[in-house]
C-alpha positions in Angstrom: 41.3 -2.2 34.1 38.0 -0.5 32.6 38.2 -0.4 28.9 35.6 2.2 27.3 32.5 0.5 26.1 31.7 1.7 23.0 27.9 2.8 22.3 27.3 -0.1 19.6 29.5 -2.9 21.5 28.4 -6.3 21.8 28.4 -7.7 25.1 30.7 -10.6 24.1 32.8 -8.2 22.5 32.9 -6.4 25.8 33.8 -9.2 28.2 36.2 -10.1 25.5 38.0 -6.7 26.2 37.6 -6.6 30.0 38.8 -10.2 30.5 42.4 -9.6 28.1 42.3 -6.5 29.8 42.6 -7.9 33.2 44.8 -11.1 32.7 42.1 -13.1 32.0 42.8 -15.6 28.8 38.9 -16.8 28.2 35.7 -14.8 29.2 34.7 -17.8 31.3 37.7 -17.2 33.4 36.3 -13.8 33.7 32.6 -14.9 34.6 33.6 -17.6 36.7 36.0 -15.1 39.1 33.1 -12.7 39.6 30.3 -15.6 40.2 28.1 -15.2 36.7 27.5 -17.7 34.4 28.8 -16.3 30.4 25.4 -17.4 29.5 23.5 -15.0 32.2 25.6 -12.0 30.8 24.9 -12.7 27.2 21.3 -13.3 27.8 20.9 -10.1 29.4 20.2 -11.4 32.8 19.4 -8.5 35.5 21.8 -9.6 37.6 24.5 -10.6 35.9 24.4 -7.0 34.2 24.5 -5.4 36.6 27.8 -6.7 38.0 29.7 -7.0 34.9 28.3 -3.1 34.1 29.6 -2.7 37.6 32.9 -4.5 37.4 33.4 -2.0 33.7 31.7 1.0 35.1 29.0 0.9 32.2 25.5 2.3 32.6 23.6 -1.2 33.3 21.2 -0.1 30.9 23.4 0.7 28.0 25.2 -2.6 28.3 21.7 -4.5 28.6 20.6 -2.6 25.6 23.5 -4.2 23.5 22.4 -7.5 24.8 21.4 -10.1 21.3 18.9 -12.2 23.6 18.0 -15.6 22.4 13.8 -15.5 22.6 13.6 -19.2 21.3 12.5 -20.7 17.3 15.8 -19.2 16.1 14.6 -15.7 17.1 16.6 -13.2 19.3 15.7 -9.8 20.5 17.6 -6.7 20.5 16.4 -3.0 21.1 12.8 -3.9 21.3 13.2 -6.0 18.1 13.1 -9.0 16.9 15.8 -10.8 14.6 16.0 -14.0 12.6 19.0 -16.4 13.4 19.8 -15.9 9.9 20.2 -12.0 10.2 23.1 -12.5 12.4 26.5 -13.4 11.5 27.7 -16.5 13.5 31.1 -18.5 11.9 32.9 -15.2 10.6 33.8 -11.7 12.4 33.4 -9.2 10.4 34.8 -5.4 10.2 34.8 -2.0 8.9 39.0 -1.3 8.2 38.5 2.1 9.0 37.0 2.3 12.3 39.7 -0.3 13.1 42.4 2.1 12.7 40.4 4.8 14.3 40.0 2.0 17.6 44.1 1.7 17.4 44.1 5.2 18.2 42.9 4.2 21.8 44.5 4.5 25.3 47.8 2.9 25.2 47.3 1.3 28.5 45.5 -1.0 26.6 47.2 -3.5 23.9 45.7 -2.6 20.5 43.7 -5.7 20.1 41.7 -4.9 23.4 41.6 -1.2 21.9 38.6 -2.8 19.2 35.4 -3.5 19.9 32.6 -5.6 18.1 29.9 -3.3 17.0 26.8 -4.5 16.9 26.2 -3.6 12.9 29.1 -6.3 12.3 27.5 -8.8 13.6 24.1 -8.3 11.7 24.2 -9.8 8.4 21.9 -7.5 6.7 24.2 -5.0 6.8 27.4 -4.7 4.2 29.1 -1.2 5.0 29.7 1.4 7.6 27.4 4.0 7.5 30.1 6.2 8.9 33.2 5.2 6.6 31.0 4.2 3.7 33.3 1.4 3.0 32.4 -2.5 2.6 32.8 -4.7 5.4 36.0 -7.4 5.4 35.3 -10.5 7.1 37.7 -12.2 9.3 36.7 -16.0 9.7 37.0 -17.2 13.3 39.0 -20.3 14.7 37.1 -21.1 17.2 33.3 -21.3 17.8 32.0 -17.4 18.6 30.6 -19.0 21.5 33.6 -19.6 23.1 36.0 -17.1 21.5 38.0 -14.9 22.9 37.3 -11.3 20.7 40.1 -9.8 21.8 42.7 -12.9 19.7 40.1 -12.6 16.5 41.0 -8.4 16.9 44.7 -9.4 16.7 43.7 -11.1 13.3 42.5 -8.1 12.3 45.0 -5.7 13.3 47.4 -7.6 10.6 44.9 -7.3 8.0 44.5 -3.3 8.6 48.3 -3.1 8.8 48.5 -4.5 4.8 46.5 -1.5 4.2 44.2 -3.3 1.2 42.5 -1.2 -1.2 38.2 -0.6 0.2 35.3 -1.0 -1.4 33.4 2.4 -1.5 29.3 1.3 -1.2 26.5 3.4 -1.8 24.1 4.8 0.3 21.1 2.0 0.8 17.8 3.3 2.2 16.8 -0.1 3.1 20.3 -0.5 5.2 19.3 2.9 6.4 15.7 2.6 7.4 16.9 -1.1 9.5 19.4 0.5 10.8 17.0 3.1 12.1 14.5 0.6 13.6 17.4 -0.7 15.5 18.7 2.4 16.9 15.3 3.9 18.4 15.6 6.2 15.8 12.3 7.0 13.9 12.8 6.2 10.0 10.3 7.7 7.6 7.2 6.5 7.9 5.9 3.7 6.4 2.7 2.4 7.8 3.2 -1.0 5.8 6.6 -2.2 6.9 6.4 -0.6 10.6 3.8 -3.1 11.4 6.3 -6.2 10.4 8.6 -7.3 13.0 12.9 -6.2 12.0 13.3 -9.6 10.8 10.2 -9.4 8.7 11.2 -6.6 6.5 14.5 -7.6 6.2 13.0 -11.1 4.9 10.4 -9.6 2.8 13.5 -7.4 0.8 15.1 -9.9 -0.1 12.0 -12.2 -1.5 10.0 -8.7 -3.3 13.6 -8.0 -5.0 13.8 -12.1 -6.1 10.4 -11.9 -7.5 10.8 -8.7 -9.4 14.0 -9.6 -11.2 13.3 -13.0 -11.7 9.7 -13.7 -12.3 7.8 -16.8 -11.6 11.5 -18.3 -10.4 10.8 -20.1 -7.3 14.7 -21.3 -6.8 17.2 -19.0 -5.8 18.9 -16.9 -9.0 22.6 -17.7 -8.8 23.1 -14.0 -9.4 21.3 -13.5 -6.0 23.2 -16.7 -4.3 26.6 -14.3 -5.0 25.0 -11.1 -3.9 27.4 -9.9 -1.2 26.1 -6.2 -1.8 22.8 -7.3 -1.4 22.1 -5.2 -4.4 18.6 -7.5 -4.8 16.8 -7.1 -1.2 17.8 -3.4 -1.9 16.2 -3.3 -4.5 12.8 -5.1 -3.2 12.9 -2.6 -0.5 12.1 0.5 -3.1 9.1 -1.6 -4.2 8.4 -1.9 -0.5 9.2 1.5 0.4 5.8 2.7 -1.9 4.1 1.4 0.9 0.6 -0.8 0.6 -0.2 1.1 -2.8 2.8 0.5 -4.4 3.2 -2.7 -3.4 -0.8 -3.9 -5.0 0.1 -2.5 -8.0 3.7 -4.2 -8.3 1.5 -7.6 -7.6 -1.2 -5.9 -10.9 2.0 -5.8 -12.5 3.3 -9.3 -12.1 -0.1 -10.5 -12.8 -0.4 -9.1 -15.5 2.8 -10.0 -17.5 2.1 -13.0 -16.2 -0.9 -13.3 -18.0 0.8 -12.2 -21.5 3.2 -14.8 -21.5 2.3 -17.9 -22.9 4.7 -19.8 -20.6 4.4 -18.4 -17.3 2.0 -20.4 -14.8 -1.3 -18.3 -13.7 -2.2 -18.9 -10.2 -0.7 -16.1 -7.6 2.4 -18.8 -6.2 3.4 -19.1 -9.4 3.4 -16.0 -10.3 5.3 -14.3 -7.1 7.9 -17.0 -7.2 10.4 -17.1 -4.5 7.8 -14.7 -3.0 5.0 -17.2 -3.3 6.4 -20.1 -2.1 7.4 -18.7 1.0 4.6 -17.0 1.8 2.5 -20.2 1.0 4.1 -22.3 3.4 4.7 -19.9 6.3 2.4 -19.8 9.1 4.2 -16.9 10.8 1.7 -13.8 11.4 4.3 -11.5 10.9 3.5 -11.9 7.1 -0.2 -11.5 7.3 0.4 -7.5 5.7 1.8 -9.0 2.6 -0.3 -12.1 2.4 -3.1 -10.1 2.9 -2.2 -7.3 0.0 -1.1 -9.6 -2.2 -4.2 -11.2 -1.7 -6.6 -8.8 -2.5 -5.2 -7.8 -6.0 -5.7 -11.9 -6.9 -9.2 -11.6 -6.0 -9.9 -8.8 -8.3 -7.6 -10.8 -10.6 -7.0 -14.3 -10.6 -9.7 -17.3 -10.8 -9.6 -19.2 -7.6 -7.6 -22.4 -7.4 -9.3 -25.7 -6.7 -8.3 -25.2 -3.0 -10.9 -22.7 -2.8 -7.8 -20.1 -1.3 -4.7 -18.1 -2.1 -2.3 -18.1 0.9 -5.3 -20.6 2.9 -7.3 -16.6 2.5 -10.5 -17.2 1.0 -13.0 -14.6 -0.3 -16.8 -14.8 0.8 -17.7 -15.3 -2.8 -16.1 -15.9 -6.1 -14.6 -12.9 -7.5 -13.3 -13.9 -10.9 -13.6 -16.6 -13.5 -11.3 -17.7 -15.7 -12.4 -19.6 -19.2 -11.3 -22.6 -17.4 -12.5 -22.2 -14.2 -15.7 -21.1 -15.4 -16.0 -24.0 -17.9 -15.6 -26.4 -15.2 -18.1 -24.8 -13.1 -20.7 -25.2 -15.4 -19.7 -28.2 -17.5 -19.4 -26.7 -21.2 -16.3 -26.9 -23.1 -13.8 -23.9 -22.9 -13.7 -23.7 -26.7 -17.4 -23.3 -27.2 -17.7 -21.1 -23.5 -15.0 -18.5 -25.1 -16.7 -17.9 -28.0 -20.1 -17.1 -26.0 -18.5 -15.0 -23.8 -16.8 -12.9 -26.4 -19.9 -12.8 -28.6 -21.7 -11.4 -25.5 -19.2 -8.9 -24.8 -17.7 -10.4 -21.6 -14.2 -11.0 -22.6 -12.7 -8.9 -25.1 -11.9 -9.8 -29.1 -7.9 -9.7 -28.1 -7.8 -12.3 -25.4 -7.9 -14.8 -28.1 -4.3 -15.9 -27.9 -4.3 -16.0 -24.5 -4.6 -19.9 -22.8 -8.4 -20.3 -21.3 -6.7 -19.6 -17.5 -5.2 -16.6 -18.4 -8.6 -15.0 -20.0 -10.9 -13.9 -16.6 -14.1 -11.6 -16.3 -16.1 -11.0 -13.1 -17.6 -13.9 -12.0 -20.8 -12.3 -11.6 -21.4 -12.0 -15.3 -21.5 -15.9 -15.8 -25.0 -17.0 -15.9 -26.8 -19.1 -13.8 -25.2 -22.8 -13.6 -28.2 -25.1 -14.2 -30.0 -22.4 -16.7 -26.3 -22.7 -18.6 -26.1 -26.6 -18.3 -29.7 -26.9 -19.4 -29.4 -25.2 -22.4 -26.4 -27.2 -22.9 -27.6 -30.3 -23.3 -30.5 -28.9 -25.6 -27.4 -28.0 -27.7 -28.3 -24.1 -27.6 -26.7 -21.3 -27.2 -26.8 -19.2 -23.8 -26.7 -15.3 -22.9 -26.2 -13.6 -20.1 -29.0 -11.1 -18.2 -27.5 -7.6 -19.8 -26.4 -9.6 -23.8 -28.0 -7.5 -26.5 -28.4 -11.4 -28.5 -30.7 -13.6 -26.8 -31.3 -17.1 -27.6 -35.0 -18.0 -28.9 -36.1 -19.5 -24.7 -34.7 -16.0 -23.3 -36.2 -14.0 -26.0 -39.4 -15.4 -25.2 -39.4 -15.0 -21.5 -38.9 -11.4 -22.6 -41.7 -11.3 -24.3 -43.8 -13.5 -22.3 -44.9 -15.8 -24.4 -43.8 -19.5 -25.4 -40.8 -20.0 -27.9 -42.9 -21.6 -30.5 -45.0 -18.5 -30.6 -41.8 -16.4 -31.8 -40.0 -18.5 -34.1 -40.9 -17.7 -37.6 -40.8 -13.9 -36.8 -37.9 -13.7 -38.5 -38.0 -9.3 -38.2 -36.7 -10.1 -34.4 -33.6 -11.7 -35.1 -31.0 -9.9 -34.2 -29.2 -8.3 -37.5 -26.1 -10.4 -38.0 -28.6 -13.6 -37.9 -29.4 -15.6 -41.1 -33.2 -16.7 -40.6 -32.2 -19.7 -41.9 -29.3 -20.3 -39.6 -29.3 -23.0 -37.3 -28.4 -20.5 -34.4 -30.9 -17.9 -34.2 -30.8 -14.9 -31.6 -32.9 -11.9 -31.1 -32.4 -8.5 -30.5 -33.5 -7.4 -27.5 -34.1 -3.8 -28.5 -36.5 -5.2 -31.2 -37.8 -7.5 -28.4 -38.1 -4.9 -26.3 -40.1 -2.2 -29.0 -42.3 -4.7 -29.8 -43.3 -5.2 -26.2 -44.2 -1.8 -25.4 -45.6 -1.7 -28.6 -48.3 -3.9 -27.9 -49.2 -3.0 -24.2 -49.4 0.8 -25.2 -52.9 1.7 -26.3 -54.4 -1.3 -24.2 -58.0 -0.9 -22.4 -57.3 -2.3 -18.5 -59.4 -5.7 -18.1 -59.5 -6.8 -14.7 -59.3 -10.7 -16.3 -60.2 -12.6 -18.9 -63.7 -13.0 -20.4 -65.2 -15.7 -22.4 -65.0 -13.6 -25.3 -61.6 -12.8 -25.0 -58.5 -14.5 -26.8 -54.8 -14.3 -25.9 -51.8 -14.3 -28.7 -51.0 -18.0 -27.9 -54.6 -18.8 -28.6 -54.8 -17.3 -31.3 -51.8 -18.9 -32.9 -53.3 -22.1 -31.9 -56.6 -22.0 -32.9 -56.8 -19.5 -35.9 -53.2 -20.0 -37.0 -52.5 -16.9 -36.9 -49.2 -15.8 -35.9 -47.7 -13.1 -34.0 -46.4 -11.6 -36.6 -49.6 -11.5 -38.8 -51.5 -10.2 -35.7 -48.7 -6.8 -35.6 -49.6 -6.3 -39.2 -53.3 -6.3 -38.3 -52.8 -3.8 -35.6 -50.7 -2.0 -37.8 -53.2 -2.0 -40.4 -55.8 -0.8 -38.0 -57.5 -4.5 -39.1 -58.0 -4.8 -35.4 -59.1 -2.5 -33.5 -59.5 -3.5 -30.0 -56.9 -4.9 -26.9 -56.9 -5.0 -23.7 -54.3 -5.7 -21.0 -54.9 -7.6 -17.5 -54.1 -5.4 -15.0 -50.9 -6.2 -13.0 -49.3 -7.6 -15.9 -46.4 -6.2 -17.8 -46.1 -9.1 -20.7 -47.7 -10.1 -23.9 -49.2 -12.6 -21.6 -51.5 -10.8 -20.3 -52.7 -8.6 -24.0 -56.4 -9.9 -25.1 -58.3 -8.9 -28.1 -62.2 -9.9 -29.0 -63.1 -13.8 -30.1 -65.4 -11.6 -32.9 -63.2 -9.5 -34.5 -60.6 -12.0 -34.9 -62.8 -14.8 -36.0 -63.7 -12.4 -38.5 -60.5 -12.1 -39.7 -59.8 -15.9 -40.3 -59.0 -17.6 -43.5 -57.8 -21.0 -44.1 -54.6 -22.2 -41.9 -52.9 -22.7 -45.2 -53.6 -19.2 -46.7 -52.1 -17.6 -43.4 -49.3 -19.4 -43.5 -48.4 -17.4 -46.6 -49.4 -14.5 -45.8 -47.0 -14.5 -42.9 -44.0 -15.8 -44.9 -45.0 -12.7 -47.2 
């Protein structure tokens, strides 16, 4: 006796049939009459298809096809892919009602329980509904280990439960059911070149984590809502994030970052903030989630300051991408209160990150200034500016100008225009900086170096107190009318005038004091 082997029959279900079907009460009465071991056949061993494919008159390559083949780690393979022992249903059978009654409508040389046969989308967990009846799946739990059960006595079970006719669940269609189901029928889904790379199980993992972390934010134990979800209603919904591809799926990570950000009590760092997500991808080693680690990773380097284990997911970039308030401040070793009002004086972080905790507030890294410069002017108690700030402290205002700090500090017409000259923070404005520089080295006659009857503007403000700012008003004044430049220079530095005509120019240190206050 041959029953028909159905396309999408499990092999246990099959020797199930063919041993009721032939007076045999266990399949390893069946396997031990014809020489195989139950094991062989299940495993999809070539010989011991090929005689029970002989013995039901089954293509051997069909039957092998249907074969759920233990690979070892909990991982079976089936139809070129790979499954999770967790995608496969192991202490229940399961059913579609409808294609029961359909199988009862079978030879009758067969009893109706040998008439039904396992298919394989009932024994895969991921699944809830026949595509073909569109109704939810009933499960039937077993009495025996499905080891060692006979199929054909759990069909019996069945048949009563179709015979009480009880009212179906209609389900919707899911694409994610859809495109799985696809994978594991050779047929080519749509194409998506970020979940085709992940092995079956992968995807089927990765649905149900994206849908966790979307619904329930920064949640790293399992909702209760998703605990009860027999629908599967949340790894559905993961999948259409998923289904956007590699572009979708960086900006759903912007996304979480972001709200993350905005609310006050929601953990910053990218574990935290994918939840369920997170934590799983954290601790797996499994390369099968490198796609995912790797997106997720590269929006938190655009994003998030790096953690103190240098990494997100043990991925580190070459260099620092971002700095948070607090990351930064322990980098350079100035308080986060006085670090976030520099860098939003300086334009780096914006006016409305202010209620936002000193973690959640980030700029590029690149923009913070150099460590030891920063510390430096620390200690000094001053204030610090980055390369491209339109204020600069009194030491980078006179590295502009090229000439020492002392030399600027009374010239009060630099300050920037929000500064009170009798503050005790003073910074410059660069433009002015910058005007007054060209100012002074336009006009210049080229000296290839100093003579003995040249003086410098430091020398002159040593010697003939006279300070910078009086010596502008002479030039503007036409009081002086010779300078020179050293060639190769582009700083005040290198701007000399004659010994002569300044000396003429002298009165006492006291009177030009005055004159430069007026």
């Amino acid at each position: 006796m041959r029953p028909r082997f159905h396309r999408d029959e499990t092999v246990h279900s099959y020797l199930s049939r063919l041993a009721s079907a032939n007076g045999f009460t266990t399949i390893a009465a069946l396997c031990s009459f014809v020489g195989v071991r139950r094991t062989d056949v299940t495993s999809a061993r070539a010989e011991a298809v090929d005689l029970v494919a002989y013995l039901g008159d089954v293509d051997p390559d069909r039957f092998a096809a249907n074969a759920i083949v233990p690979l070892g780690e909990q991982r079976y393979g089936l139809r070129g892919e790979i499954l999770n022992h967790n995608d496969l249903i192991a202490k229940d059978y399961r059913i579609c009602p409808r294609c029961v009654e359909e199988d009862l409508d079978g030879p009758d040389w067969l009893e109706p329980e040998e008439r039904v046969p396992e298919r394989l989308e009932w024994r895969i967990g991921r699944f809830t509904y026949c595509p073909t009846h569109g109704v939810a799946f009933v499960t039937i739990p077993l009495t025996a280990p499905r080891i060692t059960a006979n199929l054909t006595g759990v069909a019996a079970s069945c048949l009563e439960y179709v015979r009480d006719r009880p009212e179906l669940r209609n389900l919707p269609l899911s694409q994610r059911q859809h495109y799985l189901r696809d994978r594991l029928s050779g047929e080519m889904p749509a194409s998506n070149a970020f979940l085709d790379v992940m092995p079956w199980y992968a995807v089927a993992r990765m649905c149900e984590l994206v849908g966790h972390a979307d619904l329930w934010p920064g949640q790293t134990k399992r909702n209760p809502t998703a605990l009860n979800d027999a629908d599967q209603t949340v790894a559905d919904h993961g999948f259409g994030i998923l289904q956007a591809g590699r572009p979708g799926f960086l900006a759903w990570v912007d996304g979480l970052i972001e709200e993350a950000r905005r609310d006050r009590t929601r953990n910053f760092g990218l574990q935290s903030i994918l939840g369920a997500l997170g934590q799983a991808l954290n601790v797996s080693a499994d390369p099968a989630y490198d796609a995912v680690k790797d997106a997720a990773v590269e929006v938190a380097f655009r994003k998030l300051p790096m953690t103190q284990s240098g990494h997100f997911f043990h991925r580190s970039p070459p260099r620092r991408l971002v700095h948070s308030i607090a990351s930064a401040s322990k980098e350079v070793g100035i308080p986060a209160p006085g670090l976030r009002t520099y860098l939003e004086r300086a334009g780096i972080i914006a006016a409305d990150t202010r209620d936002l905790k000193p973690d959640k507030v980030t700029f590029p890294a690149e923009r913070l200034p150099d460590r030891d410069r920063l510390l430096a002017l620390s200690m000094r108690g001053r204030d610090w500016t980055p390369d491209d700030a339109e204020a600069l402290e009194i030491s980078r205002a006179a590295d502009l100008l090229g000439i020492g700090p002392t030399f600027i500090r009374s010239y009060d017409d630099l300050l920037a225009d929000d500064e009170r000259p009798s503050g005790a923070r003073r910074l410059y404005d660069r433009r002015k900086l910058e005007d007054l520089r060209n100012w002074l080295l336009s006009g210049c006659e080229l000296v290839e170096c100093a003579e003995p009857e040249h003086i410098g503007i430091e020398e002159i403000a040593r010697r003939r107190h006279i300070p910078l700012s009086v010596v502008v008003r002479f030039l503007q004044e036409r009081r002086i009318e010779w300078k020179g430049r050293i060639r190769g220079s582009e700083d005040l530095s290198a701007i000399v005038f004659l010994r002569d005509e300044i000396a003429g120019l002298c009165w006492s240190g006291r009177r030009w004091a005055s004159s430069a206050a007026g």
